[in-house]
Residue frames relative to the residue before (quaternion, step in Angstrom):
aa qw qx qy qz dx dy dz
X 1.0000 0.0000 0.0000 0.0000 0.00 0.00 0.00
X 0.4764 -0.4761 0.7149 0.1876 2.41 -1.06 -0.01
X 0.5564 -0.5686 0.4527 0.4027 2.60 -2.02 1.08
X 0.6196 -0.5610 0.5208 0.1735 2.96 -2.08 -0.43
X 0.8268 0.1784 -0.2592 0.4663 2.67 1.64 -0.07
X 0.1888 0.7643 -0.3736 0.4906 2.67 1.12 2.29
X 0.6120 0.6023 -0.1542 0.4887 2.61 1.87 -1.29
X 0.5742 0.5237 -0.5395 0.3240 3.87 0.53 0.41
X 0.3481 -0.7324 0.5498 0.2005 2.86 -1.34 0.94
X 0.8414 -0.4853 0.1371 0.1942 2.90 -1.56 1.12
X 0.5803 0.5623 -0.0979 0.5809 3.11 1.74 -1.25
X 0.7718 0.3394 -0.2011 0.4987 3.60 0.80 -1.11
X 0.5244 0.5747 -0.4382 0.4502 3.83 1.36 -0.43
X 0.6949 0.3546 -0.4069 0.4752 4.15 1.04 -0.54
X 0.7088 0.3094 -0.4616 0.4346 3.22 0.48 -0.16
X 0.5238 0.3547 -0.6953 0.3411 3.78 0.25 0.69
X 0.4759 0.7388 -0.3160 0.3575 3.77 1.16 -1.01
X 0.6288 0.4575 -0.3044 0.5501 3.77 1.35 -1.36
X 0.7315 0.4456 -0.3794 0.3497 3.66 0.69 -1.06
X 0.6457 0.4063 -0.4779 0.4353 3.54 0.29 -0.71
X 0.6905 0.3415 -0.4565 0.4451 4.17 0.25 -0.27
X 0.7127 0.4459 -0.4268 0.3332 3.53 0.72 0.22
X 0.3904 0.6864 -0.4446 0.4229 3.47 1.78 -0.42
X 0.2463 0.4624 -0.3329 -0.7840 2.18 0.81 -2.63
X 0.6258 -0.2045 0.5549 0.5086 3.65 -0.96 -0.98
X 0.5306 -0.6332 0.4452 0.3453 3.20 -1.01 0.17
X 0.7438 0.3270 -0.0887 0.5762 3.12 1.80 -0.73
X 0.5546 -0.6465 0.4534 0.2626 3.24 -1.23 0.40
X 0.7289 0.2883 -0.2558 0.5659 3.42 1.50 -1.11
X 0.3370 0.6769 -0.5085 0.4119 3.49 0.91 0.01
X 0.7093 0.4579 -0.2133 0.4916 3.51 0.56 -1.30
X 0.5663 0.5617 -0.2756 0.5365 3.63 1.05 -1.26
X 0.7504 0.4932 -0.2629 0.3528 3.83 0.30 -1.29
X 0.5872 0.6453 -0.1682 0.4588 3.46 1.52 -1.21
X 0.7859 0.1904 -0.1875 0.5576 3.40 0.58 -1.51
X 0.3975 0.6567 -0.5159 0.3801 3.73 0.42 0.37
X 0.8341 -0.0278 -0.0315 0.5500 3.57 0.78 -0.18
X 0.2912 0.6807 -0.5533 0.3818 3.48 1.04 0.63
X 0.8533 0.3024 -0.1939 0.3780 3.69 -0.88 0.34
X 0.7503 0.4440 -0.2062 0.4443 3.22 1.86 -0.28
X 0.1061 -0.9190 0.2604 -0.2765 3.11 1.11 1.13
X 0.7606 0.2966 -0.0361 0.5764 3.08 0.29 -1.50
X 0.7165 0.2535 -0.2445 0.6021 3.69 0.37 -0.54
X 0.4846 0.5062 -0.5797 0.4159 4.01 0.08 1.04
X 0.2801 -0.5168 0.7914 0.1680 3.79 -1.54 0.56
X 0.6956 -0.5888 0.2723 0.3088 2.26 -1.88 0.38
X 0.5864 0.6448 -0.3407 0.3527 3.55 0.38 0.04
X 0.5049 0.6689 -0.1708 0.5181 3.03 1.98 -0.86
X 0.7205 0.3954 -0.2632 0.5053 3.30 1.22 -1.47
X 0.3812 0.8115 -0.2798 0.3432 3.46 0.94 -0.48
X 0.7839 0.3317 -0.0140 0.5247 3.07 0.53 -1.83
X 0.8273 0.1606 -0.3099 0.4401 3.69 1.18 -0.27
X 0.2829 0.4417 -0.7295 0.4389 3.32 0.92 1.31
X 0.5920 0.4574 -0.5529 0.3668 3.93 0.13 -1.18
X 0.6831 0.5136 -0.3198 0.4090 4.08 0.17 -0.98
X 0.5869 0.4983 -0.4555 0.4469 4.03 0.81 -0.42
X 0.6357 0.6450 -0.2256 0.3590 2.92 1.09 -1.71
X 0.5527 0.5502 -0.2762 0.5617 3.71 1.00 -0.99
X 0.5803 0.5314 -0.3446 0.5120 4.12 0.52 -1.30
X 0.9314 -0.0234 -0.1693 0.3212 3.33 -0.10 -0.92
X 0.1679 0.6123 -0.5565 0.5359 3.28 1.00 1.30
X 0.7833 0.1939 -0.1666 0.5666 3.67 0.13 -0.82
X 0.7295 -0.1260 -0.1169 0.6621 4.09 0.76 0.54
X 0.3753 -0.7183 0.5764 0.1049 3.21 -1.01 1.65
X 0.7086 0.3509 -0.3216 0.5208 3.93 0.70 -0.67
X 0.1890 0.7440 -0.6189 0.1665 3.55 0.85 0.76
X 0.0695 -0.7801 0.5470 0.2957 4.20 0.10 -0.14
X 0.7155 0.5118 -0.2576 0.3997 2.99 0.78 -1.07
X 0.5195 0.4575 -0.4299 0.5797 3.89 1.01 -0.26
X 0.8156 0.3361 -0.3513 0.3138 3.74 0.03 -1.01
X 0.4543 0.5879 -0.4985 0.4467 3.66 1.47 0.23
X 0.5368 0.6648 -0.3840 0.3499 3.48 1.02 -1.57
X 0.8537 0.3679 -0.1364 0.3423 3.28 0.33 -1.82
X 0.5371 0.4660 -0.4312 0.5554 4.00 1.58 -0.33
X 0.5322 0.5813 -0.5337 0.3066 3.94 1.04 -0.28
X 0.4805 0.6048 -0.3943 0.4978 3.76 1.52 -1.38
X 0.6855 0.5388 -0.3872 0.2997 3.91 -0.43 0.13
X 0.5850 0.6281 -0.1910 0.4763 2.63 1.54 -1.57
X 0.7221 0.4835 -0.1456 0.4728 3.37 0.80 -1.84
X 0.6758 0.3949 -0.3611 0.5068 3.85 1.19 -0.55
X 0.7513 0.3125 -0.3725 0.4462 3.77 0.54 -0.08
X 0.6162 0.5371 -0.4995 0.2869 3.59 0.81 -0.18
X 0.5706 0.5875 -0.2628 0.5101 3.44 2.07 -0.94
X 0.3854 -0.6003 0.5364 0.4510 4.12 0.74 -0.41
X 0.4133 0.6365 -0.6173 0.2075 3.81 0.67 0.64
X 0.3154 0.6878 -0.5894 0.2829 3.96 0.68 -0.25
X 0.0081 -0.7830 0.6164 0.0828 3.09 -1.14 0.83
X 0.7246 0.3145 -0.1007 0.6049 3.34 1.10 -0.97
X 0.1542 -0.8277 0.4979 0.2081 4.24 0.79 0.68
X 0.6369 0.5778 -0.3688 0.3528 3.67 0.66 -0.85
X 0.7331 0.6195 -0.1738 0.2202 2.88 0.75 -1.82
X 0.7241 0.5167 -0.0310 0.4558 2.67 1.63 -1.93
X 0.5085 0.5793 -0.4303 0.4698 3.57 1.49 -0.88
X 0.7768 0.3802 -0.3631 0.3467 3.86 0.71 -1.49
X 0.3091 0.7045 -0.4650 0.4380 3.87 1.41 -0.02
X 0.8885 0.2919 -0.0644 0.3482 2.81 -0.66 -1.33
X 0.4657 0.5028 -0.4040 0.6059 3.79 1.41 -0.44
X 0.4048 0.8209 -0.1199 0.3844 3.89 0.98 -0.78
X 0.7871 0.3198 0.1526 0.5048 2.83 -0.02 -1.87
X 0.6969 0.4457 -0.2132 0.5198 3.35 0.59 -1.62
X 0.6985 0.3194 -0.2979 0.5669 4.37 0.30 -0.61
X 0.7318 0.2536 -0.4896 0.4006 3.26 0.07 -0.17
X 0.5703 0.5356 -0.4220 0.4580 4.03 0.71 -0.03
X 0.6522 0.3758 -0.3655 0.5475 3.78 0.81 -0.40
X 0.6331 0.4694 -0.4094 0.4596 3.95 0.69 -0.26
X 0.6128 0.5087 -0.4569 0.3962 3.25 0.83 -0.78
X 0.8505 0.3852 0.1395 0.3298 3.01 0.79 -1.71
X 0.1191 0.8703 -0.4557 0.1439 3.18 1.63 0.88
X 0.6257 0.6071 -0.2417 0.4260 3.53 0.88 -0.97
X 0.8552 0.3144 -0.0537 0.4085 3.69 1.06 -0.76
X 0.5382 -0.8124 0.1452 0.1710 3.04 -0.14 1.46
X 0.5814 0.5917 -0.2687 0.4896 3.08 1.45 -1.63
X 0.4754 0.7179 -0.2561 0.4392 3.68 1.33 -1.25
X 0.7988 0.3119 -0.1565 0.4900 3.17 -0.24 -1.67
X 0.6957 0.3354 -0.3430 0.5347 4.14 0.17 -0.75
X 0.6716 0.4394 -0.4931 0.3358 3.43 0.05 0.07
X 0.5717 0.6017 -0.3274 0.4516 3.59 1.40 -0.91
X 0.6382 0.6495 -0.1645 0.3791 3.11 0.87 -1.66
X 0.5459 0.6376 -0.3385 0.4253 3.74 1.07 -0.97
X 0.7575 0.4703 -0.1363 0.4319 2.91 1.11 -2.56
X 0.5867 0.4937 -0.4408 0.4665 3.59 0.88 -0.56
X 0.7779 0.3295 -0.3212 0.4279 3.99 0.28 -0.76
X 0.5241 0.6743 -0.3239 0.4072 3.81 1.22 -0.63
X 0.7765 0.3490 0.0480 0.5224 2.84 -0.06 -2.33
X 0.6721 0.4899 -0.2865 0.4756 3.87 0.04 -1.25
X 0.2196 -0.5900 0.7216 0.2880 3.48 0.11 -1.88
X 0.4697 0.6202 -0.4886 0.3950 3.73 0.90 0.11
X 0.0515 0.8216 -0.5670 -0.0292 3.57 0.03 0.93
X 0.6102 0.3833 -0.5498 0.4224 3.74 0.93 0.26
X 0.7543 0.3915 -0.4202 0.3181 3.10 0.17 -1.08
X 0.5045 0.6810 -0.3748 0.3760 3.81 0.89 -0.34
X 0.8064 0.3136 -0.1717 0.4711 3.24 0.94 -0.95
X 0.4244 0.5928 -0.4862 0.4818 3.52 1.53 0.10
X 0.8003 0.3288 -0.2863 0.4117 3.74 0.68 -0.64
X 0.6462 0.4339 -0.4994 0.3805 3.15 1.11 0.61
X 0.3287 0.7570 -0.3398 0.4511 3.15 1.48 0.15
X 0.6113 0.5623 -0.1150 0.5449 3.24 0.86 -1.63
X 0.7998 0.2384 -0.3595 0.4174 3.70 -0.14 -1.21
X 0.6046 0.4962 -0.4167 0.4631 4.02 0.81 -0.66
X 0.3452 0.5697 -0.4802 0.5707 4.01 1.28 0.11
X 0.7875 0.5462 -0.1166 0.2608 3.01 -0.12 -1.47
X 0.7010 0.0573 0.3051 0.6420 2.97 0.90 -1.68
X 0.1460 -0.8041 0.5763 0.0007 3.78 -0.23 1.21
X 0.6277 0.5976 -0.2025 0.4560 3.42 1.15 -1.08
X 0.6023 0.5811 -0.3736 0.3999 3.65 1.44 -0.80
X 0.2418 -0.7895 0.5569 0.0902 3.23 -1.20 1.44
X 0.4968 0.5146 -0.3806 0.5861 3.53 1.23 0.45
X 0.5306 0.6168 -0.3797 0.4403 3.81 1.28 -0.32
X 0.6065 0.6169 0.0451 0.4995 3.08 1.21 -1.84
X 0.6690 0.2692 -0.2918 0.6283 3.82 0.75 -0.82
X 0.6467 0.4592 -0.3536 0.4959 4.02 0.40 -0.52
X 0.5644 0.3807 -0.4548 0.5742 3.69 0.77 -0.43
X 0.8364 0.3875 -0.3514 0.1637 3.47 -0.35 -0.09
X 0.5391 0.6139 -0.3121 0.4848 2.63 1.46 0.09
X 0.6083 0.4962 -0.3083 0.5373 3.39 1.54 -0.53
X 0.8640 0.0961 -0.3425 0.3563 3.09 0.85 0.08
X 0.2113 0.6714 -0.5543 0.4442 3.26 0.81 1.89
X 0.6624 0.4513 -0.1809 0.5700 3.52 1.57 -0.94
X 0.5636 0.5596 -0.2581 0.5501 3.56 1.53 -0.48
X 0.3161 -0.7203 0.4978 0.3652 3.99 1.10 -0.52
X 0.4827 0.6502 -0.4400 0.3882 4.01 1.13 0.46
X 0.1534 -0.8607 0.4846 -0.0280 3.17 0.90 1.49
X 0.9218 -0.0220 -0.2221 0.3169 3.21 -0.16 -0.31
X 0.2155 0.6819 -0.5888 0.3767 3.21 1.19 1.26
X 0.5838 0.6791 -0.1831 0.4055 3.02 1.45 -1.63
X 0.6962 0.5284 -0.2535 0.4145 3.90 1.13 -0.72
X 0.6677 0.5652 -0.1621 0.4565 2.77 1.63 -1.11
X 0.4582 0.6337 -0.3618 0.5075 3.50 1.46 -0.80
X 0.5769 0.6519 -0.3168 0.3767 3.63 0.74 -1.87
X 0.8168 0.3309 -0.1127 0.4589 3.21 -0.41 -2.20
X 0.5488 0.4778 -0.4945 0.4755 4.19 0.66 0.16
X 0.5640 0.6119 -0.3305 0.4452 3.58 0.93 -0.92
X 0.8076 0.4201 -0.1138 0.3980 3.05 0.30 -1.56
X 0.6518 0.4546 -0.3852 0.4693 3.87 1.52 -0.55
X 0.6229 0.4018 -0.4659 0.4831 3.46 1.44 -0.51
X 0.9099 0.0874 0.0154 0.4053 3.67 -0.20 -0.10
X 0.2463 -0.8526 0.4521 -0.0897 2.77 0.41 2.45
X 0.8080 0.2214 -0.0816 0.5399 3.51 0.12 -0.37
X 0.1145 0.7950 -0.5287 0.2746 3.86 1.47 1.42
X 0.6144 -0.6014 0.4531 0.2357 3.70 -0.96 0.47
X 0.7114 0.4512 -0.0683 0.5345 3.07 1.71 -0.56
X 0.2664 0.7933 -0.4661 0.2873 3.49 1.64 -0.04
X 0.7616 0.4249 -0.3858 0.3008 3.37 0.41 -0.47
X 0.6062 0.5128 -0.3541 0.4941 3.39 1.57 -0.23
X 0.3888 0.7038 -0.3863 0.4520 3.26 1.08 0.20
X 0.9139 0.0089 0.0021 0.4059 3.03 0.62 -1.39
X 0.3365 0.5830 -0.5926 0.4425 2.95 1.08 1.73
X 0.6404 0.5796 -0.3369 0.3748 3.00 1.19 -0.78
X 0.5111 0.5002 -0.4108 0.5655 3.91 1.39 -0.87
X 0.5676 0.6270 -0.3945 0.3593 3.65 0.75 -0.68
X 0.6484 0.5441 -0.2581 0.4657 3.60 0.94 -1.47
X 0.6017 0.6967 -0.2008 0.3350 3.21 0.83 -1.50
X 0.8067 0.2037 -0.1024 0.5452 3.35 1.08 -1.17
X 0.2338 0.7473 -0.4617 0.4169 3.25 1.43 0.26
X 0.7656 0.6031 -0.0864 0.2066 2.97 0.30 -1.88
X 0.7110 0.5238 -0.0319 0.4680 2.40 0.96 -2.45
X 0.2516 -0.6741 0.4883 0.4938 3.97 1.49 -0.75
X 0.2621 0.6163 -0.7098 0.2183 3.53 -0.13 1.16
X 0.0737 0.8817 -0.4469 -0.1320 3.72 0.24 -0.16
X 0.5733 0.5238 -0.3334 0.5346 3.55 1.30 -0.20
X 0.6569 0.3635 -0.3658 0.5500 3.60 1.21 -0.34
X 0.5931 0.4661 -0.4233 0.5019 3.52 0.69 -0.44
X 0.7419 0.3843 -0.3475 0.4257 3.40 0.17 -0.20
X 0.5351 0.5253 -0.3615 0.5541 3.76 1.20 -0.06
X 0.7205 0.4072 -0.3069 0.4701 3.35 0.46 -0.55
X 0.5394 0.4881 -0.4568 0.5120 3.80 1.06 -0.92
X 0.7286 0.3584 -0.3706 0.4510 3.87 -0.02 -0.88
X 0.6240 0.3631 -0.5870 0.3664 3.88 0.13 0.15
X 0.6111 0.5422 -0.4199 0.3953 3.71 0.89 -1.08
X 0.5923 0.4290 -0.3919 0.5581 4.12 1.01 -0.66
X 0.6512 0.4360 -0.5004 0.3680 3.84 0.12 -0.10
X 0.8312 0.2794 -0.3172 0.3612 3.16 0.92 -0.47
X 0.6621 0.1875 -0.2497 0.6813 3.87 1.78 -0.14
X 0.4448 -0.7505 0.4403 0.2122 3.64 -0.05 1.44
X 0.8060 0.1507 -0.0954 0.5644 3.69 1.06 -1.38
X 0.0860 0.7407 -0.6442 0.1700 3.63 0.70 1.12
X 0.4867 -0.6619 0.4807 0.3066 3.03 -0.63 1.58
X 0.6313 0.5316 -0.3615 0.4337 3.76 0.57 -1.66
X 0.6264 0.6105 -0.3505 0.3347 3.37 0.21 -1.46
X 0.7459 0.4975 -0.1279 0.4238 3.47 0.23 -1.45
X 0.7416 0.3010 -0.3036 0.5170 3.84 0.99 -0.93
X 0.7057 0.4761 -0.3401 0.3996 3.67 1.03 -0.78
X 0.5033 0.6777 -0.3139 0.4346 3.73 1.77 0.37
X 0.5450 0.5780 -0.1162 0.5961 3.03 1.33 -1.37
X 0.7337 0.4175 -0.2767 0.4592 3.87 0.15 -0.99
X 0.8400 0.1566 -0.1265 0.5038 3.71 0.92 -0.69
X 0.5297 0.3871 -0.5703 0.4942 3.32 1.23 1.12
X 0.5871 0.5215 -0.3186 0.5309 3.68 0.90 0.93
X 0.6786 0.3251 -0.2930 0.5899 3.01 1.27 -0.11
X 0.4946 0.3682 -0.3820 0.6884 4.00 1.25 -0.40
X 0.4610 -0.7094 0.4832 0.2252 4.03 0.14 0.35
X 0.4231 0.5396 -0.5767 0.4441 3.39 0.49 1.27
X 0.0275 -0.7416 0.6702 -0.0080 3.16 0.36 1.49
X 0.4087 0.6347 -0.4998 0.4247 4.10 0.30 0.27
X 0.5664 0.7165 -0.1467 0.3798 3.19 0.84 -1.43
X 0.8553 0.0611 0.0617 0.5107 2.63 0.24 -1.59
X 0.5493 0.5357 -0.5028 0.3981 3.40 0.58 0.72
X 0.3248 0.6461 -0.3474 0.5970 3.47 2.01 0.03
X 0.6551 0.4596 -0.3399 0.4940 3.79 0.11 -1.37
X 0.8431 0.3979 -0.2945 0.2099 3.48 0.17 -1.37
X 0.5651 0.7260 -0.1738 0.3514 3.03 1.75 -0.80
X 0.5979 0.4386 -0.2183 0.6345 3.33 2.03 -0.74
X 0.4925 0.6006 -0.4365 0.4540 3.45 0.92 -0.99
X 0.7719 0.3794 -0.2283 0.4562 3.90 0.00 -1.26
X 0.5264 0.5407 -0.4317 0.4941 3.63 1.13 -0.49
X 0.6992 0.2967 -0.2788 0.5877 3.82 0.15 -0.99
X 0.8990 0.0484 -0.0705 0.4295 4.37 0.05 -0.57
X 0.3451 -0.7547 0.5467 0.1115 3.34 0.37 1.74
X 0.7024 0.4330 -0.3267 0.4609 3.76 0.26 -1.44
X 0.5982 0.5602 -0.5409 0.1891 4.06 0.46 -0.69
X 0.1534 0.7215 -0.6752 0.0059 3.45 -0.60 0.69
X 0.8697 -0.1727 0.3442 0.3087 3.84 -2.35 -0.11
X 0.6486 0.4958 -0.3046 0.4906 3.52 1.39 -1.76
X 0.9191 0.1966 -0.0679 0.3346 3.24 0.14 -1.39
X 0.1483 0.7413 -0.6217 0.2048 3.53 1.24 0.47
X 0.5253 0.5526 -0.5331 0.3668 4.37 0.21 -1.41
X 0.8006 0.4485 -0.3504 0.1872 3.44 0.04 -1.20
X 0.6359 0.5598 -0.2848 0.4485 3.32 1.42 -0.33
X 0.5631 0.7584 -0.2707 0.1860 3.36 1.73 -0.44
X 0.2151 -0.7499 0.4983 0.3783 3.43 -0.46 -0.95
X 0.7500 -0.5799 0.1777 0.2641 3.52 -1.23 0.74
X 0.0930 -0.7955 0.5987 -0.0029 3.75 1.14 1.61
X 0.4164 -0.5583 0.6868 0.2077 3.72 -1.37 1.48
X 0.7413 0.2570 -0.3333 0.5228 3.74 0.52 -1.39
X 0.3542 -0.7768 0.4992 0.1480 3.47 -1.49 0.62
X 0.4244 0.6956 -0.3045 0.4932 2.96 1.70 0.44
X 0.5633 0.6592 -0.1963 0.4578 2.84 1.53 -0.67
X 0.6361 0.1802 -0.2816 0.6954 4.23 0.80 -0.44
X 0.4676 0.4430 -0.6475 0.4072 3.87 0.49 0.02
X 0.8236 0.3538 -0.2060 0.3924 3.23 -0.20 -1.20
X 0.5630 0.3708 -0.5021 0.5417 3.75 0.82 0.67
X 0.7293 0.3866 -0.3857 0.4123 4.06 0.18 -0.59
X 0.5795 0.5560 -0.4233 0.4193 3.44 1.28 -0.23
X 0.7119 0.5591 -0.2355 0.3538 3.22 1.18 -0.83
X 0.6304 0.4915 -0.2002 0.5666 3.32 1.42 -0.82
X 0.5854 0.4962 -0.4110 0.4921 3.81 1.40 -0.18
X 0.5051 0.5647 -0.3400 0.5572 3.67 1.33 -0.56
X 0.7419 0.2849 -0.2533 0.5516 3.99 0.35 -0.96
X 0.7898 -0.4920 0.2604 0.2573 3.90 0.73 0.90
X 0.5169 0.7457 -0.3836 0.1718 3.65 1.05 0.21
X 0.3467 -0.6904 0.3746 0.5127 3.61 0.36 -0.15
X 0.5518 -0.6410 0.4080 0.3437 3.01 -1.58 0.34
């Protein structure tokens, strides 16, 4: 995945942007600190992400009831464990568990808010109810939210409701065709059929999400797994070969940590088996 707090869409990022000048923030630079790197997410390394957790952190230093900053900054977690940046796992899991409740309290009322927490609470945490109660909530809230809609699916890729879980996708993607986040979109439809043993669709979707983020970490492992299972073991010995280029350490041992919270456990069996077939180490 992508982070989560990538996933606003372009349309729905001004109108969180309209609320906070209509609230105001308590602060001016709070507001300044926030949108300075809100929306840029997805195109940040790691060093990038770094610098714009340090900048949330600054937001709500200068207005604690910022919600929208403390979503920003539980999104940085998301983006450090889906990439293998995690360095400290405890620390960061209780962060971002952190971060993520106190942004949905703040912000109970606001959707973009609440699904973004919610992600980190089922992603990052492993809290897949209470994660998915608030994404529940923001599509309450806000039906129209395509960032509501990309976070619902994913809960219910980790839920084994595959193709509810498509369907969640392709709403995302009709409300907001041309979303900064399209490519999580359609790794996730990717997962979905992964799962479900479509592998020629799963593998159609992994290559649109690489056309548009070439080294998407997801992209690259959920390619590999189902061009080995559609028997293009070529394929995927390509995927793996870049995969290890961008995460030397990724190996068989520590793949869980990158996972998300699968109810069916058959479910990361049958992905590390698959990616041990396309050549990963153990």
């Amino acid at each position: 995945m992508a982070s989560v707090v990538g996933a606003f869409t372009p349309r729905l990022q001004q109108a969180e942007i309209e609320r906070a000048r209509r609230k105001p923030t308590a602060s001016l630079d709070a507001y300044d600190l926030f949108s300075a790197r809100t929306g840029k997410c997805l195109q940040m390394d790691q060093e990038g992400n770094a610098e714009a957790l340090r900048f949330f952190y600054k937001a709500v230093e200068r207005d604690p009831d910022f919600s929208a900053a403390y979503a920003a900054a539980a999104g940085c977690f998301s983006r450090r464990k889906v990439s293998g940046w995690v360095i400290d796992q405890e620390q960061e899991v209780a962060e971002a568990k952190r971060l993520a409740r106190r942004a949905a309290h703040l912000g109970k009322d606001d959707a973009t808010v609440l699904s973004s927490a919610g992600y980190v609470l089922a992603y990052v945490v492993r809290d897949l109810d209470d994660g998915a109660a608030f994404v529940d909530r923001a599509l309450l809230i806000n039906p129209n939210s395509a960032s509501g809609w990309f976070c619902s699916g994913w809960v219910k890729v980790w839920g084994g409701e595959l193709d509810r879980a498509i369907e969640r996708y392709a709403h995302a993607m009709r409300l907001s065709p041309i979303d900064p986040a399209i490519s999580g979109m359609q790794v996730g439809t990717a997962h979905a059929h992964f799962f479900a043993g479509r592998y020629d669709e799963a593998l159609s979707w992994a290559k649109m999400a690489l056309r548009e983020r070439p080294d998407f970490h997801t992209a690259l492992r959920i390619a590999a797994a189902s061009s080995v299972l559609a028997g293009r073991a070529e394929e995927a010995r390509r995927s793996i070969a870049r995969l290890l280029e961008i995460d030397p350490a990724l190996r068989i041992s520590n793949l869980q940590n990158l996972l998300g919270p699968y109810r069916q456990p058959e479910h990361p069996a049958k992905y590390a088996d698959a990616l041990r077939k396309a050549g990963l180490p153990e």
